[in-house]
OpenMM code with the backbone's topology and positions (N, CA, C; nanometers):
from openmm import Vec3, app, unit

residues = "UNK UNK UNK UNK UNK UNK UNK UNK UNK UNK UNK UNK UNK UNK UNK UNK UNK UNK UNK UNK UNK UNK UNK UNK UNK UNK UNK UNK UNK UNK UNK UNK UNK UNK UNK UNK UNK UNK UNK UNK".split()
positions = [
    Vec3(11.4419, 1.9466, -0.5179),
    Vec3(11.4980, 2.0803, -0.5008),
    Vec3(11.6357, 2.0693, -0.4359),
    Vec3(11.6987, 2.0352, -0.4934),
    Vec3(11.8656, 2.0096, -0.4552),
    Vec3(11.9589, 2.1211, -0.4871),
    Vec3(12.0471, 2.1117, -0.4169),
    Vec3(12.1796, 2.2770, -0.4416),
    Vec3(12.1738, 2.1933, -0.6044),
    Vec3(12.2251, 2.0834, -0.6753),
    Vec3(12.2846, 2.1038, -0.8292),
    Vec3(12.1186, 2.1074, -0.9119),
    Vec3(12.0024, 2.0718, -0.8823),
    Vec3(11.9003, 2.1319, -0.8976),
    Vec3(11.8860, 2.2831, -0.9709),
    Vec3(11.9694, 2.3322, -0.8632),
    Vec3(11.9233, 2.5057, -0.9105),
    Vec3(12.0744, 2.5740, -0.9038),
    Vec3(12.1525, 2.5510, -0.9568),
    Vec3(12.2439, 2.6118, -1.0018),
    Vec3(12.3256, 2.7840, -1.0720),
    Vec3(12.1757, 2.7915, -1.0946),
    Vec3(12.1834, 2.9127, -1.1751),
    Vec3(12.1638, 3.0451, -1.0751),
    Vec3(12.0591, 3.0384, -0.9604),
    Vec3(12.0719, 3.0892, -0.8610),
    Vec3(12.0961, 3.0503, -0.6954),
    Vec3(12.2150, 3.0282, -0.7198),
    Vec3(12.2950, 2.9371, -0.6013),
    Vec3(12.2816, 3.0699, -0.5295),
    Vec3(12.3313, 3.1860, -0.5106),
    Vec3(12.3111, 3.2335, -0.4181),
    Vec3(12.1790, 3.2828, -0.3276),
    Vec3(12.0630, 3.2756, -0.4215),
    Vec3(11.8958, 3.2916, -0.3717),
    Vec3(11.8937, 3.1391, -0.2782),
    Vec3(11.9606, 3.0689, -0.3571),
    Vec3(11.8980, 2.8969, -0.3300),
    Vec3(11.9298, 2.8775, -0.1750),
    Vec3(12.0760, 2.9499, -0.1937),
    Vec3(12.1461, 2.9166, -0.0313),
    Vec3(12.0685, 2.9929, 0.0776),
    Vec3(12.0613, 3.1144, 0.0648),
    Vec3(11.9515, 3.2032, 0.1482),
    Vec3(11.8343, 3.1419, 0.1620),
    Vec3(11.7190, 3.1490, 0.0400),
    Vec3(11.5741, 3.0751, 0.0611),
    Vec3(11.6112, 2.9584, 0.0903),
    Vec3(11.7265, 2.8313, 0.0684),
    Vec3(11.6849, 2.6819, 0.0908),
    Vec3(11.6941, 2.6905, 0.2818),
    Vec3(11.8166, 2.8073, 0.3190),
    Vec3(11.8120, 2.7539, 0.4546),
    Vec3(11.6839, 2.8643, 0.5186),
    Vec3(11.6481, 2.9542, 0.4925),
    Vec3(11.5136, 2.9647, 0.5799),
    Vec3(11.3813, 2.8950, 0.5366),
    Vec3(11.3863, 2.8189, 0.4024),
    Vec3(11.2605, 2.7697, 0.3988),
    Vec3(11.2989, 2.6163, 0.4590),
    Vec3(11.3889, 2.5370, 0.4618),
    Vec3(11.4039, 2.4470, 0.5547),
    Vec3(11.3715, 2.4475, 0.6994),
    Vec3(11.4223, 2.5706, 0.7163),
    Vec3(11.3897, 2.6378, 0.8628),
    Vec3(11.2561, 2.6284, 0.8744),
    Vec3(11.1612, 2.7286, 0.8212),
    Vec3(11.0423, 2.7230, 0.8327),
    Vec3(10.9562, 2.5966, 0.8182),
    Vec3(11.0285, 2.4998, 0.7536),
    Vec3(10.9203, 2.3838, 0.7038),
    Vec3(11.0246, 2.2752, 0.8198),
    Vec3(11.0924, 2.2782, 0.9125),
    Vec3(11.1219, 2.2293, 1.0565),
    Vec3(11.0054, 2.2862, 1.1510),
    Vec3(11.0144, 2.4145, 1.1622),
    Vec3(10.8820, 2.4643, 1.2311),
    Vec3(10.7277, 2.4226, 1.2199),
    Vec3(10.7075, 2.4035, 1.0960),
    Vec3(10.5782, 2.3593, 1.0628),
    Vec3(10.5995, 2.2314, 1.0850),
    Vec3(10.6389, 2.1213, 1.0430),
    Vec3(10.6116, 2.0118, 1.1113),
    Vec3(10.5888, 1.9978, 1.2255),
    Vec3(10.7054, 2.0383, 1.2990),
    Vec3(10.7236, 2.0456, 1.4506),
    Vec3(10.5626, 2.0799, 1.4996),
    Vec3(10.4988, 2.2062, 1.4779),
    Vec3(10.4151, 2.2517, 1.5409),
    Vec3(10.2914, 2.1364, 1.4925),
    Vec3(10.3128, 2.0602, 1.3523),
    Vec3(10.2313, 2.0224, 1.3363),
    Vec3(10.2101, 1.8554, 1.4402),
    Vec3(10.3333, 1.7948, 1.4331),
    Vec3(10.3654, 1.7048, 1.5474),
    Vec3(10.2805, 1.7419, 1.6737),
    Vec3(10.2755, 1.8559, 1.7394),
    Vec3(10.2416, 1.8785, 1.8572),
    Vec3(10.1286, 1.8744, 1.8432),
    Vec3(10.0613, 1.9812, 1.7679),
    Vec3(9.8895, 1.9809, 1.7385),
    Vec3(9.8428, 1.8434, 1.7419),
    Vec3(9.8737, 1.7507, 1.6777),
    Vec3(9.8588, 1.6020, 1.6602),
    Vec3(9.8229, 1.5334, 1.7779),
    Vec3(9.9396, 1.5143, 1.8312),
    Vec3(9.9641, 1.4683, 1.9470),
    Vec3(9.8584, 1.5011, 2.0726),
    Vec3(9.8501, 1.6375, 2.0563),
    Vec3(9.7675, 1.6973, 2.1758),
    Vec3(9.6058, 1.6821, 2.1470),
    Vec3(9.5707, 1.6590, 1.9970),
    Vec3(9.4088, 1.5983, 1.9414),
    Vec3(9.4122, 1.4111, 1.9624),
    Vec3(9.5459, 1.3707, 1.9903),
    Vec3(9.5007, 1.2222, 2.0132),
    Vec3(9.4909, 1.2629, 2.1255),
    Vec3(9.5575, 1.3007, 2.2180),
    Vec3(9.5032, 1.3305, 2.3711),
    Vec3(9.3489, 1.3579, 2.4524),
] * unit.nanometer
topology = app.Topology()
chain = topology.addChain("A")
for resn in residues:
    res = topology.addResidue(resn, chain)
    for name in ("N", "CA", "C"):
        topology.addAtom(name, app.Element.getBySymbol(name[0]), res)
């Protein structure tokens, strides 16, 4: 899923790629922690 990927709607791509990046930073992240805190 790359910007020359999707070309045709570059302007959806730019909006959804940076909040779903966003969101899928968050989910890892939270998922990192959950992890961490069940090896604990």
């Amino acid at each position: 899923m790359d910007k020359m990927g999707h070309r045709r709607t570059n302007r959806d791509t730019s909006k959804n790629g940076r909040f779903f990046s966003f969101y899928l930073q968050k989910i890892s992240r939270l998922k990192e922690i959950f992890q961490s805190g069940k090896n604990d």
